[in-house]
N, C-alpha and C positions, 0 to 999 in steps of 0.2 A: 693864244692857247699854247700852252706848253706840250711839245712832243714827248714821244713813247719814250725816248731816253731819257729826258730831263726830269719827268715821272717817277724812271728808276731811279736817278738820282738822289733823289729826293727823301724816297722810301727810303733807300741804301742809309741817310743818314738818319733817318729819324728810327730806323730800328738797330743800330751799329751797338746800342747799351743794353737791349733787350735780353734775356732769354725767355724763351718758349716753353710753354710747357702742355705737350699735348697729353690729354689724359684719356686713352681711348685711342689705338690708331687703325681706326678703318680704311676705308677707300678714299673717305672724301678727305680725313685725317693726311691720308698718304698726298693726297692730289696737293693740300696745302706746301706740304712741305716740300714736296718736288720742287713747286713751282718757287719758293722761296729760294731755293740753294740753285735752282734752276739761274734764277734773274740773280744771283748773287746778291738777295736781301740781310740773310742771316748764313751767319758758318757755321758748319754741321756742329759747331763744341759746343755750340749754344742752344741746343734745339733738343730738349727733354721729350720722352712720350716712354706712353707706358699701353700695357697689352699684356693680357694670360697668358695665352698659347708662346710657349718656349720655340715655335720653329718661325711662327711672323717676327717675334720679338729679332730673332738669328738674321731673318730677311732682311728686315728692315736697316738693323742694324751693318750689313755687311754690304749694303744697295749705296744707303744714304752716310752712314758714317756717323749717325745720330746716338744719342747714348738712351735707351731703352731697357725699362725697367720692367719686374709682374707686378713688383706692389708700386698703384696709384700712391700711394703720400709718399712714397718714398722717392715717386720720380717729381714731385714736389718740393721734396725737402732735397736734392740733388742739386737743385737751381736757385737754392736759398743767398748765394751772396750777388745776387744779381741788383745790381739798385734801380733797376725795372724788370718787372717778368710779369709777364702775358701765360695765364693760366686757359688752354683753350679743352672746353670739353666740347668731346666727339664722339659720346655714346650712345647707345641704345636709350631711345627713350623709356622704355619698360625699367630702365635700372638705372639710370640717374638720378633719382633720390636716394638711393643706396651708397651709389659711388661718388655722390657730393658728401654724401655722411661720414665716407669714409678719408675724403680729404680736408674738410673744414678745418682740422685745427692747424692744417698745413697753412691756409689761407692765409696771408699778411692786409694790413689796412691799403698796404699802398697796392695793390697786385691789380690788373686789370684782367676781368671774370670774362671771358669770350665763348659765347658759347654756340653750338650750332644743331641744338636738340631740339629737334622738332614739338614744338605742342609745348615745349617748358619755358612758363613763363615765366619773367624776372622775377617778381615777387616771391616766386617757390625757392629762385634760385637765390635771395640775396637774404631768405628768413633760412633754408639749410647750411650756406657758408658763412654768414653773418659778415655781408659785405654789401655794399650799392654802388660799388665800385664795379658795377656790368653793363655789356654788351649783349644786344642776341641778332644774332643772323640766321638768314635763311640763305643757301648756295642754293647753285641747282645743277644737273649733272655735267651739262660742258665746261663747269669749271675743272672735271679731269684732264682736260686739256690745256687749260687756261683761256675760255673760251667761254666762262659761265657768265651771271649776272648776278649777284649777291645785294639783297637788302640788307640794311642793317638801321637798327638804333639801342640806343642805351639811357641810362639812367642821367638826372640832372647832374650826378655828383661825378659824372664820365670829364672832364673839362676839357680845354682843346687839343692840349698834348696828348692825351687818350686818344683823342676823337682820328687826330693825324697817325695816330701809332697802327688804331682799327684800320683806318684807310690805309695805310700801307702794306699790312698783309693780307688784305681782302683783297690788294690789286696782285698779287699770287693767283688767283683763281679768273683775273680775267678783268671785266668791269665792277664797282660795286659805287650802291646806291642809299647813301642819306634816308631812311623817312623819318616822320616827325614823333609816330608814337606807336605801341607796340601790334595793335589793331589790324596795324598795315603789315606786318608781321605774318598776321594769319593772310592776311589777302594776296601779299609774293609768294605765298604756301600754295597757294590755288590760281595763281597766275604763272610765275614764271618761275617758281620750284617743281612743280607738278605739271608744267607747262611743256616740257619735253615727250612727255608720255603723251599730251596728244598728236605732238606733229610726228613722232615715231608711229602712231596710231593711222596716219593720213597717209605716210610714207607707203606704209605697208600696205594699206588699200590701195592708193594706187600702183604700186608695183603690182598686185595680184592683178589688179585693171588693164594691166599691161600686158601680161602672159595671159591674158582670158583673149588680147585681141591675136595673140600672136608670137610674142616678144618671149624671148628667151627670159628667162629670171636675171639671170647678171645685168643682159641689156637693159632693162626693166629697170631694174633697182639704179643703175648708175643713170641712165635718163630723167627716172625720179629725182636720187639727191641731187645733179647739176642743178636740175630747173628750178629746186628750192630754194640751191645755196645762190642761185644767180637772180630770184626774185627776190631774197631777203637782202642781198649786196645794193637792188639796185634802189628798192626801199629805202632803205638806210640812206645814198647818195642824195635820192630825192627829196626835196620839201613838197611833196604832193602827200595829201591824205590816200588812206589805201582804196576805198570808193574810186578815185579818181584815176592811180592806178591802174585799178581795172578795168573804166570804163576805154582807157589809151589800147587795150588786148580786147574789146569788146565792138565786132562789127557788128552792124542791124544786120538778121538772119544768116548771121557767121557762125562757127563752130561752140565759140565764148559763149552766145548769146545760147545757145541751145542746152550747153553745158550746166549754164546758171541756172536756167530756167528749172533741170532739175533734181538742182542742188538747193534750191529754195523751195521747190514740192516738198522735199523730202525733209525740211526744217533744219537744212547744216546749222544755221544762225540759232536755230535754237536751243540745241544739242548742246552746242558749243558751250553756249551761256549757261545752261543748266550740270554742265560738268565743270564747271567753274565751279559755280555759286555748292556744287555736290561739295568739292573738293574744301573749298571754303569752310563750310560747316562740320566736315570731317576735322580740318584744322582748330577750328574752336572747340572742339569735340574734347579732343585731343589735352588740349591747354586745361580744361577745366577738372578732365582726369587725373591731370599731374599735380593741379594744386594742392 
């Protein structure tokens, strides 16, 4: 297996011809590029984005070193002598048809279409740019740290120099993850896009669980996140299913055993599933609107 260095390595050269071109610079826009200049993937001359508001554009630019434009095509056509450039949209989904319309004839055949717009599906995306030369992921918010878990797939006419280009600036945000076709798409939307908000959701319950027996709020919350971030650590170590896990912290009429008992009264297991499968259908929801 190849370590975290030989990774960067890796990435380093397979984007070293690239330029970027983000169209839309948000948060998660910002978290990319951090992490890219961060690891030393791309240099700030190579790295186009664009954005209205005249004081983010000022930010971004005086933070990162990035060249940042208001007009999208024009921070398109900026990165025009690049003989690879990765076009990544970062928009609001409500305006992404608007603001592919207004870049399409920026598009080149050879550009690789990266996109990370929730709910828009290739097909919307490759009949407004007139291209099948795309990508669509899904992050999800720990990649603001480099810390996330990004699905991704793309279209057949993506080939593997594509495929290694995606993979190496997706590993900017952390891990990311191959699926087969775009379905699964909606489904890391409702799993582990959308997947933060529930365990922020559990976090929070139990912290309030904690200051209801006693516990200060601070103590509370930082006993909360350890025990998460040290049952997620040791998960990961283990080759044990999570069942199994549990049942090694589970004595007969011990504390565990009491706790579970009701945490399944009460249908955690169910909830669970049905805020998925919510979340899920809000994503399909979503895609079909946009088409």
């Amino acid at each position: 297996m190849t370590n975290n260095h030989e990774t960067i390595k890796a990435a380093r050269r397979r984007l070293e011809n690239s330029d970027l071109v983000f169209i839309g610079c948000g948060v998660m826009a910002e978290s990319m590029i951090a992490g890219l200049l961060a690891k030393e993937l791309v240099p700030a001359q190579r790295i186009f984005a664009s954005h209205p508001r005249k004081a983010r554009r000022d930010e971004l630019s005086n933070r990162y070193g990035i060249r940042i434009f208001e007009d999208n095509l024009e921070a398109v056509s900026a990165a025009g002598e690049s003989a690879s450039r990765v076009v990544v949209l970062c928009v609001k989904p409500q305006r992404a048809a608007g603001v592919m319309k207004g870049i399409a004839e920026g598009i080149r055949e050879s550009d690789l279409v990266l996109s990370i717009v929730a709910g828009c599906r290739i097909e919307t995306i490759s009949r407004i740019l007139g291209t099948s030369n795309i990508v669509r992921t899904m992050p999800n918010t720990p990649a603001q740290i480099g810390h996330g878990i990004t699905a991704w797939t793309c279209t057949a006419d993506v080939e593997d120099d594509g495929r290694e280009t995606v993979s190496a600036i997706l590993s900017a945000l952390g891990r990311e993850m191959y699926v087969e076709n775009e379905h699964m798409i909606d489904m890391a939307t409702s799993l582990s896009a959308t997947g933060p908000t529930y365990i922020f959701l559990v976090m929070e319950a139990l912290t309030d669980a904690g200051v209801h027996l006693g516990f200060s709020r601070d103590v509370s919350k930082d006993l909360v996140q350890e025990t998460m971030l040290g049952a997620v650590l040791f998960a990961m170590e283990s080759d044990k299913h999570p069942a199994e896990l549990r049942n090694m912290v589970t004595s007969p009429g011990g504390t565990s055993a009491d706790a579970i008992y009701q945490m399944e009264k009460g249908g955690l297991r169910t909830v669970l599933s049905k805020a998925v499968f919510a979340a899920y259908q809000r994503a399909v929801a979503l895609g079909e609107k946009e088409s």
